[in-house]
N, C-alpha and C positions, 0 to 999 in steps of 0.2 A: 792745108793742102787737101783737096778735093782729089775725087776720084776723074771727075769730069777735066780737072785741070791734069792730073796726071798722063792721062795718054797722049800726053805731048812728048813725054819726055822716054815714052818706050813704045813699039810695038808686038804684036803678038805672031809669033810665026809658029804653027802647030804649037808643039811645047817645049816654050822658049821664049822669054824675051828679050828686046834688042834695043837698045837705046836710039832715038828717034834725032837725036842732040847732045853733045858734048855734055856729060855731068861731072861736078866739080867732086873732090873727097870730102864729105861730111853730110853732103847736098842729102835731102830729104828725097826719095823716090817716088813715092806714095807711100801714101796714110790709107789703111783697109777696115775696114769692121767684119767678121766673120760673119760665112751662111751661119753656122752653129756653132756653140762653143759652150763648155760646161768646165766648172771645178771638179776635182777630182775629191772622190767622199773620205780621203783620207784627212784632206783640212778639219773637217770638223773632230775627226777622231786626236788631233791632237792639236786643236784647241786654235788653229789660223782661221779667221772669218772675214768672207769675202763676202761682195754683191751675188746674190744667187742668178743676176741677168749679167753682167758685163764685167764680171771677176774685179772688180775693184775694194783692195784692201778694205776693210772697215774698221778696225783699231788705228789710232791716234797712231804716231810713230811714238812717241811715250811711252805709250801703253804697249805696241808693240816693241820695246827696246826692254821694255821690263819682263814683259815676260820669257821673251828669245834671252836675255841675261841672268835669269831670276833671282834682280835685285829689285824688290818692291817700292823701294822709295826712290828708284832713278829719277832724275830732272834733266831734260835735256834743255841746250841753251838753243836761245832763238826758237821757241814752240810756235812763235807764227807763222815759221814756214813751210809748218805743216797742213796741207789741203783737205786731211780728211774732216768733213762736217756733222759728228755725229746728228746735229740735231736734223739732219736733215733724213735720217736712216726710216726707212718704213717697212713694217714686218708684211707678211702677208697674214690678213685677220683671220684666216683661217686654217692654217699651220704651223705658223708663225718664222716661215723661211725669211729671211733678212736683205733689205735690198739699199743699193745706197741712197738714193732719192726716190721719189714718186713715180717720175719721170719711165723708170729703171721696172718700176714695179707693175706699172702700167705696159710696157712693151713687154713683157714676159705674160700678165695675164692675155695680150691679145696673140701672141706667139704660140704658145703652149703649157702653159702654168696651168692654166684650168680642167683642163684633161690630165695636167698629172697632180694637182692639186691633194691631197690623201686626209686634209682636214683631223680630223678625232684619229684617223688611224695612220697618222705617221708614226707612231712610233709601235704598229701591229707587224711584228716579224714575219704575220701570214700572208699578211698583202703582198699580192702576185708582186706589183712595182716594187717593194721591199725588198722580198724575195729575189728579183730582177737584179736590182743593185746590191743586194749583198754576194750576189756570184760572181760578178766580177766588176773592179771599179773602173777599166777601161771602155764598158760598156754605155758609160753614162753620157757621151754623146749621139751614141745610135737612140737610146731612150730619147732626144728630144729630135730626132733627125725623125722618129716614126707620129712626136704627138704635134708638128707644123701642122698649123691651120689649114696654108695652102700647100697642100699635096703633091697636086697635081706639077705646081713652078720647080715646088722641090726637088722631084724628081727630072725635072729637067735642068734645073742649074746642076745634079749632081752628075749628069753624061758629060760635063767637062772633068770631070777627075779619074786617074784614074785605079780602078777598081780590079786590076787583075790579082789572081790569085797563083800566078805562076807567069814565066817566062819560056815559053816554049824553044824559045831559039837557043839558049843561053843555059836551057834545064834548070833552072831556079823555082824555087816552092817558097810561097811567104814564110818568115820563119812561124808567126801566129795560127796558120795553116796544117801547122805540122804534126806528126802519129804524138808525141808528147800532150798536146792539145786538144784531140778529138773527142774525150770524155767532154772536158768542158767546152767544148762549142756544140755540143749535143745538149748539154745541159743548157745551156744561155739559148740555145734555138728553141728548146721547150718552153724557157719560162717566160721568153719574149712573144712566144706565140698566146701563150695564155693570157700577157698582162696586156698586152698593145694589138692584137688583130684587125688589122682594117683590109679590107677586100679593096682597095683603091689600093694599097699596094703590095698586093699579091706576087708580087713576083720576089720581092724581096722574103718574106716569108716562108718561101721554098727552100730546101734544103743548099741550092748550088746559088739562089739566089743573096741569102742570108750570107755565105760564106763570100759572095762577091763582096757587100756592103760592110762583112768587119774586115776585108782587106783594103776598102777603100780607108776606113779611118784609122785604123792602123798605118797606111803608107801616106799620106795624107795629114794624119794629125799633126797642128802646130804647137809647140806646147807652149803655154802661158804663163808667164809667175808676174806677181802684183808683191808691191811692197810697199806701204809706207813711209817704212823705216828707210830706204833707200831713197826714196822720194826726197824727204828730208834733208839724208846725206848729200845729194847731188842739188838740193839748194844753197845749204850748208858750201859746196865748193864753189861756187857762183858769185858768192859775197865775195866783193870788195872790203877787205880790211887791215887794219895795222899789222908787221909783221908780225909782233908780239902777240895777238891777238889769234891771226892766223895760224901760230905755231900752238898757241894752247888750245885751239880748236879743231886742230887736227890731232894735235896727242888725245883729247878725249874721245875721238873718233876712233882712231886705233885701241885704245886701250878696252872700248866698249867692242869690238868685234872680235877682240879676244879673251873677254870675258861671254860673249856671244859664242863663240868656238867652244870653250870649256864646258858651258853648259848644254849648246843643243846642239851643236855641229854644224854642217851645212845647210842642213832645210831651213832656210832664211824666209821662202817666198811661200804666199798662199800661190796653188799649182792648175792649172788646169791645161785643156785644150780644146781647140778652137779649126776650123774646117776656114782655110781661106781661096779665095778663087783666082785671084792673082797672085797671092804667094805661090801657090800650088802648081802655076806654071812655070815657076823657076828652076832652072836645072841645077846640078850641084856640080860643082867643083873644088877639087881639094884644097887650091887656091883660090877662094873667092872677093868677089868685087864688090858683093853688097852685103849686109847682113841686117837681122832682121830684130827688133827691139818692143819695149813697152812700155815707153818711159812718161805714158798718161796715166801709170796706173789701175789701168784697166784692158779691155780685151782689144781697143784700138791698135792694129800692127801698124808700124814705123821700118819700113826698107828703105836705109841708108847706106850711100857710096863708102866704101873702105876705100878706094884710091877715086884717079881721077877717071872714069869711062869714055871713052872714044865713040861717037858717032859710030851706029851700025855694029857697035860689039856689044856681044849678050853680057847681057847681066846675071848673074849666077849668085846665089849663095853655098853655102855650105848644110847637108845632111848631119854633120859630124859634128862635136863640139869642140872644143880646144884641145882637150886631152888628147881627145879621138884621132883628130888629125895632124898630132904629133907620132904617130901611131906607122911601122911600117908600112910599106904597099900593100902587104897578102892582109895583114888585121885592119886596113879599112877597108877591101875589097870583101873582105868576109861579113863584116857587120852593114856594110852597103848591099851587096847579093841577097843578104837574110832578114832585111827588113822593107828595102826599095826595088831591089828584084833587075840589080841592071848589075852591069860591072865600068866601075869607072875608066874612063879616058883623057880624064883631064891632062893639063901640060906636066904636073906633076908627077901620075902617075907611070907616063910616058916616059917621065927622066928618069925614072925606075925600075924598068921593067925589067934591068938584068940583075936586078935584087933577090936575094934566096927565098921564095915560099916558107915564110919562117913566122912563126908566133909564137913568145916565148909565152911560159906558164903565167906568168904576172899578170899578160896582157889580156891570156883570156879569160881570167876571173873578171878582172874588171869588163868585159865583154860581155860574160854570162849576168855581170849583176848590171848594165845598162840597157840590155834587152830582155831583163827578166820579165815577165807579163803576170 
């Protein structure tokens, strides 16, 4: 699916878009590649390795089943339905970041790899960029949104998102925004100004300017996870096979994700996030009609139909994740207000609105540890 082929199937109305043609449930929307998108620097601290250009798993699923289980002599059946090609992996020669092909490693040096390139001194805790990233790891898409070649486009693809830092109508303040926050976005505005300054974009730089651009990626941010190991699984279910067969290979399925559970938890996926231009105009809804996937592997987005869409009706996703939006009216009105800066009106929350302002203690832990920053 092309982008070019896509705008047949939706158009763009402000912020919003509308389906152009009847779309079926399952149907593909568009396939997107991100302005920017980066891993988040906690994979490498615990040990997930991705493409440093297009977040694509780099461990076998094997290898990542053994180590997400840590049972070292796993064997999974059917290993050739795993895509990943180590041999095809290439470092960068002169820091040795990891990418998954050539192809990968080459868009990245002419993107921005070479201005943030750190050579002999990656691993110097003084270097400013070091420095940069160890203060905050939400940071590390603004770092490559400052080291684009072209500048100039960038700053102009990025007047379609949007970047407020409050809602004036509505009295809404980013929650990232917030007096909790101000030590460290003083700190991250100093050390971003030391390590990355360019006078082409000065405006960003400035103190109200800086604080527009970590609300744009903050409200903005799409987040990414790559998996192997799921890659695999979901070829794994694809096969055609004897019942017998089928039933002993989904028991080893199960039984390896709960030996997966016992050992590491939930963090299954290498993580990052990714700046998209056409997801980014999707509105949210509590009930929504599309949602949005990664089922390449990599940082390529997949927006797919969840029902069927009607001619002229918007297409919506959802802000929230499953939990979330099992979640009553006032607790996803509060985590939507505090990180999106609107207040929902969906049909759902409309079938609710004589519901008590009410958030029990449970919800808002889980609240406080989902927008933790």
């Amino acid at each position: 699916t092309s982008l070019t082929w896509s705008f047949c199937l939706f158009m763009l109305q402000g912020k919003g878009l509308f389906a152009k043609r009847s779309i079926k449930k399952g149907e593909t929307i568009f396939i997107e590649r991100p302005l920017v998108s980066a891993q988040f620097l906690w994979n490498t601290l615990y040990k997930y390795k991705a493409c440093e250009y297009c977040l694509r798993a780099l461990e076998t699923a094997e290898g990542n089943a053994r180590r997400l289980s840590g049972i070292p002599g796993l064997s999974l059946p059917h290993p050739e339905l795993c895509r990943v090609r180590p041999e095809q992996h290439q470092a960068c020669p002169q820091c040795q970041v990891m990418y998954c092909s050539s192809e990968c490693r080459q868009a990245a040096a002419d993107q921005y790899h070479q201005a943030l390139c750190l050579g002999p001194s990656e691993e110097d805790p003084d270097h400013p960029i070091n420095k940069l990233k160890d203060a905050w790891s939400k940071s590390q898409n603004i770092i490559y949104v400052f080291q684009a070649k072209d500048k100039a486009h960038l700053q102009k693809l990025f007047t379609h998102f949007c970047s407020r830092t409050a809602n004036e109508e509505e009295e809404i303040a980013h929650k990232l925004l917030g007096e909790q926050f101000r030590g460290q976005l003083a700190l991250l505005h100093s050390l971003f100004t030391e390590a990355l300054y360019d006078e082409r974009l000065g405006r960003w730089f400035v103190p109200e300017g800086f604080r527009s651009l970590f609300a744009l990626v903050g409200t903005n941010g799409q987040g990414i996870g790559t998996s192997s190991l799921s890659q695999w699984v979901h070829a794994c279910d694809a096969l055609e096979l004897p019942a017998q067969q089928r039933e002993h290979l989904d028991s080893f399925i199960d039984q390896l994700y709960k030996d997966i559970e016992k050992e590491t938890g939930d963090f299954l996926n290498c993580e990052g996030s990714g700046l998209f231009l056409l997801q980014s105009s999707c509105n949210h809804s509590c009930i929504p009609n599309a949602e949005v996937s990664f089922p390449d592997n990599n940082f390529l987005l997949h927006l797919s139909a969840l029902c069927d869409i009607n001619q002229g009706e918007e297409i919506c996703i959802s802000y929230l994740d499953c939990c979330q939006r099992d979640r009553s009216r006032h607790s996803r009105h509060k985590i939507l207000r505090e990180n999106y800066l609107f207040v929902c009106s969906c049909p759902k929350c409309v079938s609710q609105m004589d519901e008590l302002d009410v958030t029990s203690e449970e919800e808002e832990e889980e609240e406080d540890e989902m927008t933790d920053v």
